[in-house]
N, C-alpha and C positions, 0 to 999 in steps of 0.2 A: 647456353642459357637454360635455368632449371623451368622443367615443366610440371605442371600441377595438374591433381585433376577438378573438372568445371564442377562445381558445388550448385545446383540448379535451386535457388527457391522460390521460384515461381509458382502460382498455386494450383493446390491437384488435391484428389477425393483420397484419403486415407480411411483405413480400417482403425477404429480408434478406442481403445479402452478406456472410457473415462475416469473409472475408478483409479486407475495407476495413472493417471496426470497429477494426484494428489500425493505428494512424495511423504512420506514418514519425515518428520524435523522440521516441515515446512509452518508456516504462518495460514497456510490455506489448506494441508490436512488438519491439525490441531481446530480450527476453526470449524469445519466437517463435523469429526467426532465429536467436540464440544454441543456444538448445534443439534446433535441426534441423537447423542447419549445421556448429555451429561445436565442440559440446564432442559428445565420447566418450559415447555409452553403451550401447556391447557389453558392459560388464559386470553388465548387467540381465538380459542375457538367458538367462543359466547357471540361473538362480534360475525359468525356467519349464520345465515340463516337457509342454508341451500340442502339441510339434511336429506329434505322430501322430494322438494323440488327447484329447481333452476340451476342455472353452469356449476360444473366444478370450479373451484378457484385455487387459484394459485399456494401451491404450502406454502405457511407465512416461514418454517424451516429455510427452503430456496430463495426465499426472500428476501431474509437474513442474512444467508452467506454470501450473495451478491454484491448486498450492498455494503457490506464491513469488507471485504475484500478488495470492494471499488475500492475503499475509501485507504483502505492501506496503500493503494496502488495510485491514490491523487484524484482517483475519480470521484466529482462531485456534482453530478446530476444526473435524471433518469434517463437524457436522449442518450448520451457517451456510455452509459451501465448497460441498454438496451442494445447500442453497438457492439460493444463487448462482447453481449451473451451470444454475439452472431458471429462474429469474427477473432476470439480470444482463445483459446481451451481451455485456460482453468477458466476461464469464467461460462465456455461451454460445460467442462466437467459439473461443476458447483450447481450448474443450474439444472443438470440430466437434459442437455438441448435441447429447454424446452421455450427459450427464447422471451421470455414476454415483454408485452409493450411497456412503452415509455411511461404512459398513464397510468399502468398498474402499479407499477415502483413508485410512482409521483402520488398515489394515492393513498399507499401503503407507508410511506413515510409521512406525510402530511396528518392522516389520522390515528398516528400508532406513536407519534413521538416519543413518549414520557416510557412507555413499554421497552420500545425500541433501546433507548437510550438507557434502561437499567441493563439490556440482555448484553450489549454491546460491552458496557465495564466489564458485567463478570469473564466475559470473552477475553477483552483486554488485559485484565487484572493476572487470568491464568498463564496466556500467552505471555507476558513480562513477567514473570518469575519463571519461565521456562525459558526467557533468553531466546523469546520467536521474534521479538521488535524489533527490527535495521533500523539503525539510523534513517536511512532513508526514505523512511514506511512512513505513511500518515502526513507528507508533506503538504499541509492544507492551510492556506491561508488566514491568519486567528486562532489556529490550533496550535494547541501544546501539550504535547501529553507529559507528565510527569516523570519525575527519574524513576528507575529500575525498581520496579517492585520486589526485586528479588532481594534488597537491604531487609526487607521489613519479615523477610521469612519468620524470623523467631522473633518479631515485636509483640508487642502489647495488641490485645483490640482494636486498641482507640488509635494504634499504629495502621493496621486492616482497614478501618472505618475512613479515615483520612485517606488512607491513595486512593480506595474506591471511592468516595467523593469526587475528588479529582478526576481519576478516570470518567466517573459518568457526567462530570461537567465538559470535559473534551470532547465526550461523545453528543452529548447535548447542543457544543461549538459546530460537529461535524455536523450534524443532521437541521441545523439553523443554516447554516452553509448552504447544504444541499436546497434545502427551502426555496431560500432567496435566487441560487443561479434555476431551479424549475419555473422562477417567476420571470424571470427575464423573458423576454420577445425571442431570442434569438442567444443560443450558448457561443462560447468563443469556437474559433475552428480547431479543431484536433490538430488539421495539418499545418496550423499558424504555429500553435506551440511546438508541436514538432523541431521545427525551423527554428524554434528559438530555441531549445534544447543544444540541439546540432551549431548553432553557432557559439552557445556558450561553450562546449567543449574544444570548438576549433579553437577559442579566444583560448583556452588553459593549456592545448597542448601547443601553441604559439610560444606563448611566454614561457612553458617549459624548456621547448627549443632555443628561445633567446634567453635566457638565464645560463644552461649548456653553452651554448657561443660566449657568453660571454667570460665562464669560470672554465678554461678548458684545460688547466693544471689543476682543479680540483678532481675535476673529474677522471684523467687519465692517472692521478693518485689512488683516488677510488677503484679503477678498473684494475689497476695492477696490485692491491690488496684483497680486490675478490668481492666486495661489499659496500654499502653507503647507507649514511645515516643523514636525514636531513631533520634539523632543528630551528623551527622556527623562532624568532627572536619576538620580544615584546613589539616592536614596532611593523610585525609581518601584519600585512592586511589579508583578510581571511580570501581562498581565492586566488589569490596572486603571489607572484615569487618576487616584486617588484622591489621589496626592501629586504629580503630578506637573505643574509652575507653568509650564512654558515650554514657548509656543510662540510661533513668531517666524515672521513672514512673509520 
């Protein structure tokens, strides 16, 4: 019987660089450098008044990148972001572990919206024509972000003008989102969805399994050509192999 070695991830104190958690190509360096180099925001800084004296606060920079990087990541509320900043690494990296409360995020969204929500597009805007948006980024309930901004490379203005619109009304979607689940009594449990995550997968590689049993001359056709190509048919329900007859090596 083959033996492997034990892969331990149990948790332990690492020596951590946070700068190199942020990988070049990624959706959360681009979002970094954007945030520190590239966009405006001296208009934060009216709105504090701690020049002389009282606490430092929060850079609205770290503030920013936390919560656009939730939001790419499905996180939409300040308890779950505030978890994050404690238990995540890019969301340790993004924030230079400096953790903050729940209330400072809930505060910082609630009275920054309209700001928020222009800095957010151009963030977005850039990162979609660089090809940084997964499909699977942004999954937030009433949100929809627009197609690929990268068609509009060589458009018109009024091409430009139009997805940014767009864009900062999704962003406007997200941070209305966020709002409403800070207003709740009580956020859903992390470790509920969890569970529901994990059972939707067991459910897809199920029916993977039973779709295999059921085609096993398509298959052992495929294996002895080297490759497979599956095509789903008009009548495939999205998710499910349940109707759907063709696959062709």
């Amino acid at each position: 019987m083959a033996r492997y070695k034990h892969i331990d991830t149990s948790p332990r104190f690492l020596a951590v660089d946070l700068q190199r958690q942020l990988i070049p190509g990624t959706f959360e360096h681009a979002l970094c450098h954007l945030i520190d180099h590239e966009i405006d925001l001296s208009g934060f800084d009216s709105r504090y008044r701690n020049d002389l004296s009282g606490a430092t606060a929060y850079p609205p920079a770290m503030l920013l990148k936390i919560v656009l990087f939730a939001y790419s990541r499905g996180i939409v509320s300040s308890r779950a972001i505030e978890r994050a900043c404690r238990e995540q690494v890019t969301f340790i990296a993004l924030s230079g572990d400096s953790a903050p409360h729940y209330t400072t995020i809930a505060a910082f969204i609630s009275g920054l919206g309209d700001e928020i929500a222009r800095i957010f597009s151009h963030v977005l805007f850039i990162c979609d024509r660089q090809g940084l948006l997964g499909r699977e980024m942004f999954a937030i309930d009433g949100v929809k972000l627009p197609s690929n901004a990268a068609k509009a490379r060589s458009g018109t203005r009024a091409d430009f003008e139009r997805q940014a619109s767009k864009l900062e009304a999704a962003a406007q979607a997200m941070l209305a989102r966020h709002r409403e689940n800070d207003a709740l009594p009580s956020e859903a449990d992390l470790a509920t969805k969890e569970v529901k995550r994990i059972e939707r997968l067991q459910q897809e590689a199920a029916q993977m399994r039973q779709w295999l049993k059921a085609n096993p001359e398509d298959r052992n056709q495929s294996n002895q050509r080297g490759q497979v190509r599956i095509e789903f048919c008009d009548l495939c329900v999205p998710g499910s192999f349940d109707y759907c007859k063709s696959i062709r090596p």
